[in-house]
NUTORMAR-954318 format. One record per atom (N, C-alpha, C, O): atom name; x, z, y. Coordinates in nm, 3 decimals, m for minus. Layout:
% NUTORMAR-954318
PT atome       X       Z       Y
PT    CA       X       Z       Y
...
% end
This chain:
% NUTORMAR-954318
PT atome       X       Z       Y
PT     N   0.902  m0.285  m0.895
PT    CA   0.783  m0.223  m0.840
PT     C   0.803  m0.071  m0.838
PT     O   0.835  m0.012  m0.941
PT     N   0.789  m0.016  m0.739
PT    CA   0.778   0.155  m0.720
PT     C   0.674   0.182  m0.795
PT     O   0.580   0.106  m0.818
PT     N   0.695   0.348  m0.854
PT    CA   0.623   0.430  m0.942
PT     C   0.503   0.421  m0.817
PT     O   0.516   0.411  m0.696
PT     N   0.336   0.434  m0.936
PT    CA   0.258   0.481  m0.841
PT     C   0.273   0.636  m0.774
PT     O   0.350   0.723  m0.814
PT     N   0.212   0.642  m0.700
PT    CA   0.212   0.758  m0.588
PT     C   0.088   0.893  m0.652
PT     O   0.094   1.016  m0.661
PT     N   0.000   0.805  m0.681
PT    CA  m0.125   0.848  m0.736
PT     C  m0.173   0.812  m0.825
PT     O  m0.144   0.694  m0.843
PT     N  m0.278   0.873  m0.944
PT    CA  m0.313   0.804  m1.018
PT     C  m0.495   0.869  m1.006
PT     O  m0.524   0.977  m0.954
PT     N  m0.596   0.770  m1.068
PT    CA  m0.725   0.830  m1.070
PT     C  m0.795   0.771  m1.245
PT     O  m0.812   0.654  m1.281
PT     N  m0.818   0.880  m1.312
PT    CA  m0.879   0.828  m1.411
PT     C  m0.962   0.893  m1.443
PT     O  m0.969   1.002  m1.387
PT     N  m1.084   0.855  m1.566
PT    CA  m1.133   0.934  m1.601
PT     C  m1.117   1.038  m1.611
PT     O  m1.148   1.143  m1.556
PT     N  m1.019   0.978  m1.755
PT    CA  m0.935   1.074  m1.906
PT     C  m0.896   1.190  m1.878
PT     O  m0.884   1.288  m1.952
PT     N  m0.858   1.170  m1.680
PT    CA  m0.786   1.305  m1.655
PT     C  m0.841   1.358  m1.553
PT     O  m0.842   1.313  m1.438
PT     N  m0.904   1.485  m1.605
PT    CA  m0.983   1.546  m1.488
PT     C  m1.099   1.490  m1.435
PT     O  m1.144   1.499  m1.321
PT     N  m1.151   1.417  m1.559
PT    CA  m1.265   1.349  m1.477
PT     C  m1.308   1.271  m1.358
PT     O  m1.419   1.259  m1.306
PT     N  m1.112   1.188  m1.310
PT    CA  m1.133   1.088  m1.231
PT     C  m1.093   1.152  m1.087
PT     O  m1.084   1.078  m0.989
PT     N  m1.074   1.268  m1.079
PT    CA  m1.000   1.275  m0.929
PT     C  m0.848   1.265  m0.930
PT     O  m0.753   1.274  m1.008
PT     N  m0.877   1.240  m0.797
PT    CA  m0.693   1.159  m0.804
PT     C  m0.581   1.284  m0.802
PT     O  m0.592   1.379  m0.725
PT     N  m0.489   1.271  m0.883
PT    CA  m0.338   1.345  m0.933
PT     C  m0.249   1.289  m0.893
PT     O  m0.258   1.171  m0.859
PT     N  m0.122   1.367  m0.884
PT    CA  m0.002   1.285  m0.827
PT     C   0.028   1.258  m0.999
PT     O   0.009   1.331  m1.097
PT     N   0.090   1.105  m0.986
PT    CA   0.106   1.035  m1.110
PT     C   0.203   1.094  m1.187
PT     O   0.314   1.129  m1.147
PT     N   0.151   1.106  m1.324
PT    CA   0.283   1.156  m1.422
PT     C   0.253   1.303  m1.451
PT     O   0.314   1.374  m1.531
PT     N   0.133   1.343  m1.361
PT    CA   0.053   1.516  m1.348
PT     C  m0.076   1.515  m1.341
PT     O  m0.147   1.418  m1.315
PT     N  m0.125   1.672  m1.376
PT    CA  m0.232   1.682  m1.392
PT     C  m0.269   1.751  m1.270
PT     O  m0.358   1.834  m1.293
PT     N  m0.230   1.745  m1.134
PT    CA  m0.208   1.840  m1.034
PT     C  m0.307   1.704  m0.944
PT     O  m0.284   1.587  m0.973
PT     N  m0.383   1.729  m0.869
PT    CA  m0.467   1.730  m0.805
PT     C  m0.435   1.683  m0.642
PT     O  m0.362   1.769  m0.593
PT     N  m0.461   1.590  m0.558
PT    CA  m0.358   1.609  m0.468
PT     C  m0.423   1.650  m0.362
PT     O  m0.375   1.629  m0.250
PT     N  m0.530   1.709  m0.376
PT    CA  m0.642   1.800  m0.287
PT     C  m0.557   1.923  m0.308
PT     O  m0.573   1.987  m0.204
PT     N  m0.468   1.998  m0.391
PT    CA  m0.402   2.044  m0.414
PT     C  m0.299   2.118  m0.286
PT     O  m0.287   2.214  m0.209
PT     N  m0.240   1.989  m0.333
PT    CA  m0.128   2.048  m0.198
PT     C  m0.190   2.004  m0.024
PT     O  m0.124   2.029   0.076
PT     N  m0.321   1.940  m0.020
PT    CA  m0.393   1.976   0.083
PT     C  m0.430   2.078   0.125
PT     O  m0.393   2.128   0.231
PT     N  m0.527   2.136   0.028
PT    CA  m0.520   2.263   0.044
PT     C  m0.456   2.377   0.109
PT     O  m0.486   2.440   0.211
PT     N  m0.299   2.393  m0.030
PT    CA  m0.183   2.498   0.043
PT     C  m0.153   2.450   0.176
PT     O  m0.137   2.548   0.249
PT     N  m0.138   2.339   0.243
PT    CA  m0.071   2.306   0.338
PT     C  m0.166   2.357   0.489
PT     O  m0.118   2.401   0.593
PT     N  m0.334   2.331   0.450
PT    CA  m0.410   2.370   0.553
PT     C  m0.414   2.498   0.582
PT     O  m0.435   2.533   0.698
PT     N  m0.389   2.613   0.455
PT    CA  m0.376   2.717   0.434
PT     C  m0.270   2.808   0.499
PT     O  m0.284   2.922   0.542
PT     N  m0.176   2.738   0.495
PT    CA  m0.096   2.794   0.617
PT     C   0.033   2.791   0.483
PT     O   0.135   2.856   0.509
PT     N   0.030   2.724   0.355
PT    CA   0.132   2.789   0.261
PT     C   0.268   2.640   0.282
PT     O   0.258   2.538   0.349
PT     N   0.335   2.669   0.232
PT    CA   0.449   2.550   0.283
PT     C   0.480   2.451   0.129
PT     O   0.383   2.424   0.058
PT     N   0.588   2.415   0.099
PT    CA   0.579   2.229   0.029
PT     C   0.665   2.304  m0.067
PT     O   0.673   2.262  m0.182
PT     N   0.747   2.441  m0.021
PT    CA   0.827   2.465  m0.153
PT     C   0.724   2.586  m0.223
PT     O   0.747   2.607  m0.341
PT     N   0.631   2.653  m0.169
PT    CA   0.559   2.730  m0.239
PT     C   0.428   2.622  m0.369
PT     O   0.383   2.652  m0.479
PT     N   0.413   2.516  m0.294
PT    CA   0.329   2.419  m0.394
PT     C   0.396   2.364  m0.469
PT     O   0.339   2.315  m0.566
PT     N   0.499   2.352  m0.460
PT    CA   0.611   2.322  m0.583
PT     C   0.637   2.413  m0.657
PT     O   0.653   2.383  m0.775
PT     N   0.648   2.516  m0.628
PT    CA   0.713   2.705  m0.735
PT     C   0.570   2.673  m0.788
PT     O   0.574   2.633  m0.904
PT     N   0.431   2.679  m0.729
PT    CA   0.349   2.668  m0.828
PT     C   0.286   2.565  m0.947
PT     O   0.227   2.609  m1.046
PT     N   0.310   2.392  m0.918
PT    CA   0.318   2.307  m0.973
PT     C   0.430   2.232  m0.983
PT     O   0.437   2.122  m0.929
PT     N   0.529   2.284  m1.053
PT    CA   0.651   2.252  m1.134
PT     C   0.688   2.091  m1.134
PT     O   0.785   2.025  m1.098
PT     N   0.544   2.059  m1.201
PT    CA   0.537   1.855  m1.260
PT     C   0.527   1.799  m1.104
PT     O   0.516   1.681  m1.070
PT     N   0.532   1.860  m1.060
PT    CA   0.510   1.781  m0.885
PT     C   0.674   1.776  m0.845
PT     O   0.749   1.871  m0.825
PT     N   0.699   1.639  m0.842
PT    CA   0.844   1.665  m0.756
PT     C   0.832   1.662  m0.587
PT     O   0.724   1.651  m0.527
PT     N   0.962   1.674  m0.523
PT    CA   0.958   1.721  m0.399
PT     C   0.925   1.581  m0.308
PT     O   0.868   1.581  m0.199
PT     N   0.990   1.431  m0.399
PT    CA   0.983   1.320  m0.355
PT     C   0.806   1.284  m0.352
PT     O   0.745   1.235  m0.257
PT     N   0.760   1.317  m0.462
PT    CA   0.612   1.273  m0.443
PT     C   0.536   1.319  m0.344
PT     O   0.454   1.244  m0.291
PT     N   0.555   1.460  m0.299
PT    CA   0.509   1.537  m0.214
PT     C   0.538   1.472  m0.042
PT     O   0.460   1.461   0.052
PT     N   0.685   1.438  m0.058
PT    CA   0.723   1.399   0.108
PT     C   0.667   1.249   0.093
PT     O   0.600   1.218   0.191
PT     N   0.676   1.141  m0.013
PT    CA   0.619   1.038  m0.026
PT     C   0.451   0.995   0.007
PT     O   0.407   0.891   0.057
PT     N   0.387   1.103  m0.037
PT    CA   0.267   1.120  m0.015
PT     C   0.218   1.164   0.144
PT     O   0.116   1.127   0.202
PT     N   0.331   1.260   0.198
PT    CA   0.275   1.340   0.335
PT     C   0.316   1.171   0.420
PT     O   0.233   1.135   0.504
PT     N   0.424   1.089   0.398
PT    CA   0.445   0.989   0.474
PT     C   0.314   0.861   0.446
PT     O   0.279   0.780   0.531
PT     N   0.263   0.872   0.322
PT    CA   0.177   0.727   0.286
PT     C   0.035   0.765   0.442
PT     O  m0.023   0.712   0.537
PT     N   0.052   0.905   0.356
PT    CA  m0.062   0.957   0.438
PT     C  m0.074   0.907   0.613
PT     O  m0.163   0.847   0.673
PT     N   0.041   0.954   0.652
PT    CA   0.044   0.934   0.786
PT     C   0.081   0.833   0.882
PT     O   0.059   0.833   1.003
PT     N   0.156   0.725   0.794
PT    CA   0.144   0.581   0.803
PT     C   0.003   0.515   0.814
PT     O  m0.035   0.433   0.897
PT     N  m0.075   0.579   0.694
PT    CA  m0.232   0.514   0.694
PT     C  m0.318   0.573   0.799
PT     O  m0.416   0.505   0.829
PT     N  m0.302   0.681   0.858
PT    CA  m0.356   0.699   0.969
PT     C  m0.343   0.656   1.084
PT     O  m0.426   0.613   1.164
PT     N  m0.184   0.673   1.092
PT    CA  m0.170   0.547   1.236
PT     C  m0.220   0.433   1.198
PT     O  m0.281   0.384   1.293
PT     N  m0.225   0.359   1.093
PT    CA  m0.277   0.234   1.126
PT     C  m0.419   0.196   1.124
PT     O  m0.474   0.092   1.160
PT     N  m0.481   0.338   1.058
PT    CA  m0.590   0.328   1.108
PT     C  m0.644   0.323   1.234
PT     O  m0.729   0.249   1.285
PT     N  m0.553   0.455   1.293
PT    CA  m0.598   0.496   1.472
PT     C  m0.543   0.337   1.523
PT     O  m0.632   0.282   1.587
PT     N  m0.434   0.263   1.511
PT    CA  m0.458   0.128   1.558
PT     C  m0.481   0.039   1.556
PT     O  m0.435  m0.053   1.624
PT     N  m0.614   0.033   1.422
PT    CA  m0.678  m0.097   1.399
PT     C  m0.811  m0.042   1.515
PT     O  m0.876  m0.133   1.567
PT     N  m0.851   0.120   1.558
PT    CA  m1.009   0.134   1.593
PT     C  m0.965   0.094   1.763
PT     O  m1.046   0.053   1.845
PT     N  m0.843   0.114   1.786
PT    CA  m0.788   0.148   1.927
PT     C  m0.846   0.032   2.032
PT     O  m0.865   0.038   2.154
PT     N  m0.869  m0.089   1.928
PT    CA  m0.889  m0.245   2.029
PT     C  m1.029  m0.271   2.033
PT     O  m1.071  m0.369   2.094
% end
């Protein structure tokens, strides 16, 4: 089984979701990214974030959108 991607708990942060294994937020690198900042500057600043979770995440993401846009399409 692959590592989770995400995790959401209480214990940590009061339940918003982190990339797993961190306390980093993944509204986070939403953020920098809308911001205009790039994937190696959110990494220089959250260290516990590797580069795989980050490209892992930008792909879950955009997989789940296409299949959203082609479940509404019919």
């Amino acid at each position: 089984m692959d590592t989770p991607l995400i995790t959401k708990s209480d214990e940590i942060l009061s339940g918003i979701p982190v990339f797993y294994g961190t306390r980093v937020p993944v509204q986070n690198l939403l953020d920098y990214l809308t911001t205009g900042e790039t994937i190696d500057e959110f990494l220089d600043d959250f260290p516990t974030v590797t580069r795989e979770q980050v490209i892992r995440f930008l792909e879950v993401a955009g997989e789940t959108l296409i299949a959203h846009a082609d479940e509404n399409s019919h």
